[in-house]
Biotite code that builds the C-alpha atoms (Angstrom):
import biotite.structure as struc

atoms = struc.array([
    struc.Atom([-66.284, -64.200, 147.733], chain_id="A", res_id=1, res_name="UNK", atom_name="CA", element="C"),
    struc.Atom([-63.824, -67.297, 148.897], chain_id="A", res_id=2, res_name="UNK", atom_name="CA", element="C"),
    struc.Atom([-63.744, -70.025, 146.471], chain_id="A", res_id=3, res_name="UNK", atom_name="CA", element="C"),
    struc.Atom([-64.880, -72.258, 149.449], chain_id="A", res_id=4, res_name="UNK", atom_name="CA", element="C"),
    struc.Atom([-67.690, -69.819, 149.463], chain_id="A", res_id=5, res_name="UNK", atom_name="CA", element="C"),
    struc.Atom([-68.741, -70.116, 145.979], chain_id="A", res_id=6, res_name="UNK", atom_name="CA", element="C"),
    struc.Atom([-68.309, -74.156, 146.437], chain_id="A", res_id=7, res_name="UNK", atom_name="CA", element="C"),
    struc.Atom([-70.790, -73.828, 149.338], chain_id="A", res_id=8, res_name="UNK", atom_name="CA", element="C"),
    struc.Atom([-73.368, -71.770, 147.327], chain_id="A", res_id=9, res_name="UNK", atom_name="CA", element="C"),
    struc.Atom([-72.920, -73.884, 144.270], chain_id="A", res_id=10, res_name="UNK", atom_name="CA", element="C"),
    struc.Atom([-73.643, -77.274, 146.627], chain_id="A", res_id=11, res_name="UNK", atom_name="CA", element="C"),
    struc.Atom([-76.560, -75.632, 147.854], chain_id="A", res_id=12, res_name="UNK", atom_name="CA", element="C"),
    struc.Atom([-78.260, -74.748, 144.935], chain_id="A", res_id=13, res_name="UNK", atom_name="CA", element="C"),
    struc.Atom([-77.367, -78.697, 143.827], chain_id="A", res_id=14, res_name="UNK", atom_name="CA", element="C"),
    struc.Atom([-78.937, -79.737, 146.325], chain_id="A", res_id=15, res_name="UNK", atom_name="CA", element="C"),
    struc.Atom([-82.171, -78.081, 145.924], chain_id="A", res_id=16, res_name="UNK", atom_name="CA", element="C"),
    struc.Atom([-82.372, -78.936, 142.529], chain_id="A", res_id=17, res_name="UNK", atom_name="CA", element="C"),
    struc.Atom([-82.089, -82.556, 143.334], chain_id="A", res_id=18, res_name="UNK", atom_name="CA", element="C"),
    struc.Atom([-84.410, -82.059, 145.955], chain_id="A", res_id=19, res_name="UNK", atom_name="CA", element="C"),
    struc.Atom([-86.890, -80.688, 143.354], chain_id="A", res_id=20, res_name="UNK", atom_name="CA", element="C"),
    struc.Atom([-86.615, -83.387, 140.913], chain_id="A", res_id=21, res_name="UNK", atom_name="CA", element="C"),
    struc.Atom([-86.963, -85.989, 143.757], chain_id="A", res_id=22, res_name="UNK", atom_name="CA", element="C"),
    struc.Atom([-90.259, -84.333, 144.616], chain_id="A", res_id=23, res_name="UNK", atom_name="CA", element="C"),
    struc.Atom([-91.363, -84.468, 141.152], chain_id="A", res_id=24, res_name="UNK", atom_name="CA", element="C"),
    struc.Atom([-90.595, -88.018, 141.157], chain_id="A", res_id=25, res_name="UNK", atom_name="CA", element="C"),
    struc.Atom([-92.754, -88.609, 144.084], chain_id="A", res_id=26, res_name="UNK", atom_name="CA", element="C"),
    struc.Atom([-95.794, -86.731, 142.791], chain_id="A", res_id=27, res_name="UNK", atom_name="CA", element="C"),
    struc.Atom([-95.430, -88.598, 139.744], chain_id="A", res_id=28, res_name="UNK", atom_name="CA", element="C"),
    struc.Atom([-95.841, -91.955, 141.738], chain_id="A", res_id=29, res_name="UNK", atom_name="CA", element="C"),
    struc.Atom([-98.339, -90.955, 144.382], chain_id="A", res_id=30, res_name="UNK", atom_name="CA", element="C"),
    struc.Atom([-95.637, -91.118, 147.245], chain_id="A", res_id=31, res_name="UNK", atom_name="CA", element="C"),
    struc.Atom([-97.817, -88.096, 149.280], chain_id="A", res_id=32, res_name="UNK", atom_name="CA", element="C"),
    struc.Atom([-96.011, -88.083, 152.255], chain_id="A", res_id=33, res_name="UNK", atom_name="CA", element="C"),
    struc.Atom([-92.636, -88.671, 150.892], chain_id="A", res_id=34, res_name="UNK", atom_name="CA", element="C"),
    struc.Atom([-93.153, -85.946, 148.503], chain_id="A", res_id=35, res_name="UNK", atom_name="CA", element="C"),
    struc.Atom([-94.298, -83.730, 151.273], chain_id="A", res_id=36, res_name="UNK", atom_name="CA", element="C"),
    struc.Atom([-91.601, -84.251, 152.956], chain_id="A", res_id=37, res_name="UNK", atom_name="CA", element="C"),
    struc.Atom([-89.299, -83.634, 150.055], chain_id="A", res_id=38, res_name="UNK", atom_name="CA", element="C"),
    struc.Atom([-90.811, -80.332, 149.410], chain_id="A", res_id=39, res_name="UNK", atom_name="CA", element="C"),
    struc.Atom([-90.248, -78.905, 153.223], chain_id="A", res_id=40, res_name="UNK", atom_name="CA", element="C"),
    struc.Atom([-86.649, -79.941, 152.474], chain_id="A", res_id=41, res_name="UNK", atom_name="CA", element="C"),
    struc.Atom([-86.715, -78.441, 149.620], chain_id="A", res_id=42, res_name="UNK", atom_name="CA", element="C"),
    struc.Atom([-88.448, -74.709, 151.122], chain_id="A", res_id=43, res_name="UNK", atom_name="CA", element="C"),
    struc.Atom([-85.987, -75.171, 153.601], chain_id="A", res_id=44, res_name="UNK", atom_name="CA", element="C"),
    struc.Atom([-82.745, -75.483, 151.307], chain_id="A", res_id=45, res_name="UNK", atom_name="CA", element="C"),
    struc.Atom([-84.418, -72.578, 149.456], chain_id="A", res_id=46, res_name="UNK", atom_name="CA", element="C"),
    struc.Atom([-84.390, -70.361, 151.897], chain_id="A", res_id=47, res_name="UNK", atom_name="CA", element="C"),
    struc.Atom([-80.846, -71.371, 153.245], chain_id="A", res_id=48, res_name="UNK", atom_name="CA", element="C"),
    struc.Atom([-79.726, -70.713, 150.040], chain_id="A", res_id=49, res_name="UNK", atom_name="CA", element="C"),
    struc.Atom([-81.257, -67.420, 149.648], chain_id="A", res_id=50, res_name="UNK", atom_name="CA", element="C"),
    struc.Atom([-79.890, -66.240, 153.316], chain_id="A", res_id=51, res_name="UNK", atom_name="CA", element="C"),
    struc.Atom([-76.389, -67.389, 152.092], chain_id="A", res_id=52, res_name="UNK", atom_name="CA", element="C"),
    struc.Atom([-77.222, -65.169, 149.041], chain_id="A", res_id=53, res_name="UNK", atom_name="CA", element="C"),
    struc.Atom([-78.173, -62.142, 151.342], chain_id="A", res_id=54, res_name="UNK", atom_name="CA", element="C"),
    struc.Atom([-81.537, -62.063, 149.819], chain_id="A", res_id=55, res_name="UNK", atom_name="CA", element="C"),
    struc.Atom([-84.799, -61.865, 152.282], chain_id="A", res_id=56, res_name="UNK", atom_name="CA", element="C"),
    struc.Atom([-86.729, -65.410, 151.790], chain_id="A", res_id=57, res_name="UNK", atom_name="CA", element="C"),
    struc.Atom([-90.309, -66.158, 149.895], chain_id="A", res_id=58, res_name="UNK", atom_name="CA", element="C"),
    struc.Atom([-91.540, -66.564, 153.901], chain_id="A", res_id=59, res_name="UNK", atom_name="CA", element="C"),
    struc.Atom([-89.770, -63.518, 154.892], chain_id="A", res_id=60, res_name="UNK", atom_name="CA", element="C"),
    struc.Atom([-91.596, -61.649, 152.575], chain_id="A", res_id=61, res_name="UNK", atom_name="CA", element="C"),
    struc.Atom([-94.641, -63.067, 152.921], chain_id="A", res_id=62, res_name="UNK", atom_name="CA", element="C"),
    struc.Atom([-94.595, -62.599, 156.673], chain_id="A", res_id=63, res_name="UNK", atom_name="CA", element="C"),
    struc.Atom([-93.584, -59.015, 156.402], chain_id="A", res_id=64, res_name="UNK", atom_name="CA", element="C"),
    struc.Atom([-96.660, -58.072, 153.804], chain_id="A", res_id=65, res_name="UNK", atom_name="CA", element="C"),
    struc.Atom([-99.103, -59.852, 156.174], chain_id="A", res_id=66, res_name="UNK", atom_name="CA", element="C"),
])
């Protein structure tokens, strides 16, 4: 794997993170559509993160078992 490769892994998994504790901040203070918002960003960066990875999404796998 590149190093800009790893770099672009390594921001994306930041980035969820940060996404997660934003969304726990906005639970915490009742902000219900700011935190709901949060957390599709935060399903989203998951699953960009785990296609980067090469690993089939939560979704994905939920879709196929349906």
């Amino acid at each position: 794997m590149s190093e800009s490769r790893i770099d672009q892994i390594e921001n994306a998994r930041f980035i969820q993170q940060m996404l997660g504790e934003l969304r726990a901040m906005a639970k915490t203070n009742r902000l219900e559509m700011l935190a709901y918002l949060i957390e599709i960003a935060h399903i989203e960066s998951s699953d960009q993160l785990q296609k980067e990875l090469g690993t089939a999404s939560r979704v994905n796998k939920r879709n196929m078992s349906a």
